[in-house]
N, C-alpha and C positions, 0 to 999 in steps of 0.2 A: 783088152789084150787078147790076142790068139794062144787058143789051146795047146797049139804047141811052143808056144812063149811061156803060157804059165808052167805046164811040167817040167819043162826045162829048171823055168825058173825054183821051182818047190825042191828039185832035184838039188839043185846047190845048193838051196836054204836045207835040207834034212842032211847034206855032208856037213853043215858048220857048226851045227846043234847039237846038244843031248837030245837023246829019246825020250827022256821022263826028267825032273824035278820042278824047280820051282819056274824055270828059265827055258823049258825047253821046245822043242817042236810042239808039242801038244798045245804048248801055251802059244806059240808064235800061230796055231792054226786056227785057234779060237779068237784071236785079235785079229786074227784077218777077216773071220767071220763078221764081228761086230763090226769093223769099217766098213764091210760091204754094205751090212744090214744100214750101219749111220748116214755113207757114204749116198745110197742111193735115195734115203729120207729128207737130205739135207742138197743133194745136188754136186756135189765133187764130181772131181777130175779122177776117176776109176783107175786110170790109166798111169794116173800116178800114186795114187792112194792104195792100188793093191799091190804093187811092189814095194811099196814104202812100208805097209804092212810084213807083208811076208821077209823082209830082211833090217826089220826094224832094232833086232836084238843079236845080230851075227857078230857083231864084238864084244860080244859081252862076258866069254870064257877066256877071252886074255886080260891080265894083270894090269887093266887101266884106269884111270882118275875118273875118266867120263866115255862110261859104253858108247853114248850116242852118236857121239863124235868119231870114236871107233868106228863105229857100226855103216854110219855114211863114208867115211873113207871106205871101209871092206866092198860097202856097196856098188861103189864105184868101178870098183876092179870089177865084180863079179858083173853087173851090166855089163859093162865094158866089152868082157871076155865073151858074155852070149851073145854080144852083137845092138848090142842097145845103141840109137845113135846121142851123141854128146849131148843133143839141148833136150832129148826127154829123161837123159840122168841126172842132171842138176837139179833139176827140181824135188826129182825123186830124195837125192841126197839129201837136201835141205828140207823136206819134211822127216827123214828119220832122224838127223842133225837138233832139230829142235822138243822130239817128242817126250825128251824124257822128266819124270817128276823131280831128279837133283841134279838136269840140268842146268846149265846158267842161261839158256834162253827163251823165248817166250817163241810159241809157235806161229808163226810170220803168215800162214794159210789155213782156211779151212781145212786142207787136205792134211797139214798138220795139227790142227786142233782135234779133229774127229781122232785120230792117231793116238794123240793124248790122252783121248776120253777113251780112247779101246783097251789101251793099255792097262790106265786106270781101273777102269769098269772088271778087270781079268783080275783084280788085286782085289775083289768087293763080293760079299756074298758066299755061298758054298764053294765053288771056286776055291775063291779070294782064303778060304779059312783051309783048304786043301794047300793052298802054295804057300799058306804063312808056315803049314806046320812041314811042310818039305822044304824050306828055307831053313828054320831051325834045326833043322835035324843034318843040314847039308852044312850051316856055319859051326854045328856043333853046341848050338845054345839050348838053355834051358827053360824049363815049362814057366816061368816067371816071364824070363827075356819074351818068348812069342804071345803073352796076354799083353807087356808092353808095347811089344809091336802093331797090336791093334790100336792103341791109343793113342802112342807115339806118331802113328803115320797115316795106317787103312781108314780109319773110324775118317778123320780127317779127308779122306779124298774126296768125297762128292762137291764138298767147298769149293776144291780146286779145277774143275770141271767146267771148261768152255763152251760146249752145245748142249740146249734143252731137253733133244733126245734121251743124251748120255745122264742129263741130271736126274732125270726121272725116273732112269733106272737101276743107279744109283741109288737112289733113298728105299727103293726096295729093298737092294743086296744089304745097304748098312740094317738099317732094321732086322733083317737075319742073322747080322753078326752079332748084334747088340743082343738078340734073343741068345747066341752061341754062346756069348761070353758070360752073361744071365746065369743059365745052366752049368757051367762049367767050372761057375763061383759057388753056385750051391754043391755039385759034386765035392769038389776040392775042401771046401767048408767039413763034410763027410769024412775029411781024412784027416782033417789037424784035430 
């Protein structure tokens, strides 16, 4: 993509975003980093893998059943509107369309798979224990609810993880979670 396609482009993704939580810009720019990083290990389509990154979570602050599905429609306009021509947005759509962990479909490309794993991979490790506990604290839950949340869902991700790159670095981040949640049992132990 041209430099002046991406600003453009980061420009509409930072108006459709928060600036900080579990969901926000910050998060959208670190997944974008890791598809780069997978993208160019793995061989993808950049062209479509970095926009599909950078607007991968723009539906996701309106009231709907499935962000992802959102987020590809929203996509669509916003290409659309900077000037993207028709056959390299559909593609785009259709990798952000499949990348999500509850959604109902499986990622149809590499360029969606890597996506998968970017996303995943931001939910894993120091990170991943940074946006569990600005999730909780955004839904309003409590210090029970976000140990569940590990188990319930994070601990589980590296399973769910379609490329070798991504698994690998995965079993890192968990092992530091597992170490976080370790210490956190023995803290809390200290308090009852």
């Amino acid at each position: 993509m041209y430099s002046r396609e991406v600003s453009r482009l980061w420009e509409a993704v930072e108006s459709l975003l928060p600036g900080s939580g579990s969901h926000s810009i910050e998060h959208t720019r670190r997944v974008h980093q890791i598809c780069l990083f997978l993208g160019e290990k793995l061989g993808a389509d950049l062209g479509v893998l970095s926009p599909a990154a950078m607007l991968h979570d723009i539906g996701r602050r309106r009231e709907v059943a499935n962000h992802a599905e959102e987020s590809a429609r929203l996509a669509e306009k916003v290409l659309g509107d900077l000037g993207f021509e028709e056959p390299r947005i559909k593609p785009i759509a259709e990798v952000i369309r499949t990348h999500s962990f509850s959604g109902d479909q499986r990622p149809g490309s590499l360029e969606a798979e890597i996506l998968s794993d970017a996303d995943k991979l931001d939910a894993l490790g120091a990170v991943g224990v940074y946006r569990a506990a600005a999730y909780t604290s955004e839904e309003g839950r409590s210090l029970g609810d976000f140990i569940n949340h590990f188990h319930e869902k994070l601990l589980k991700l590296p399973d769910l993880l379609y490329t070798s790159p991504a698994r690998e670095m995965a079993l890192q981040r968990k092992e530091f979670m597992v170490r976080y949640l370790e210490q956190l049992g023995r803290e809390l132990k200290l308090e009852a």
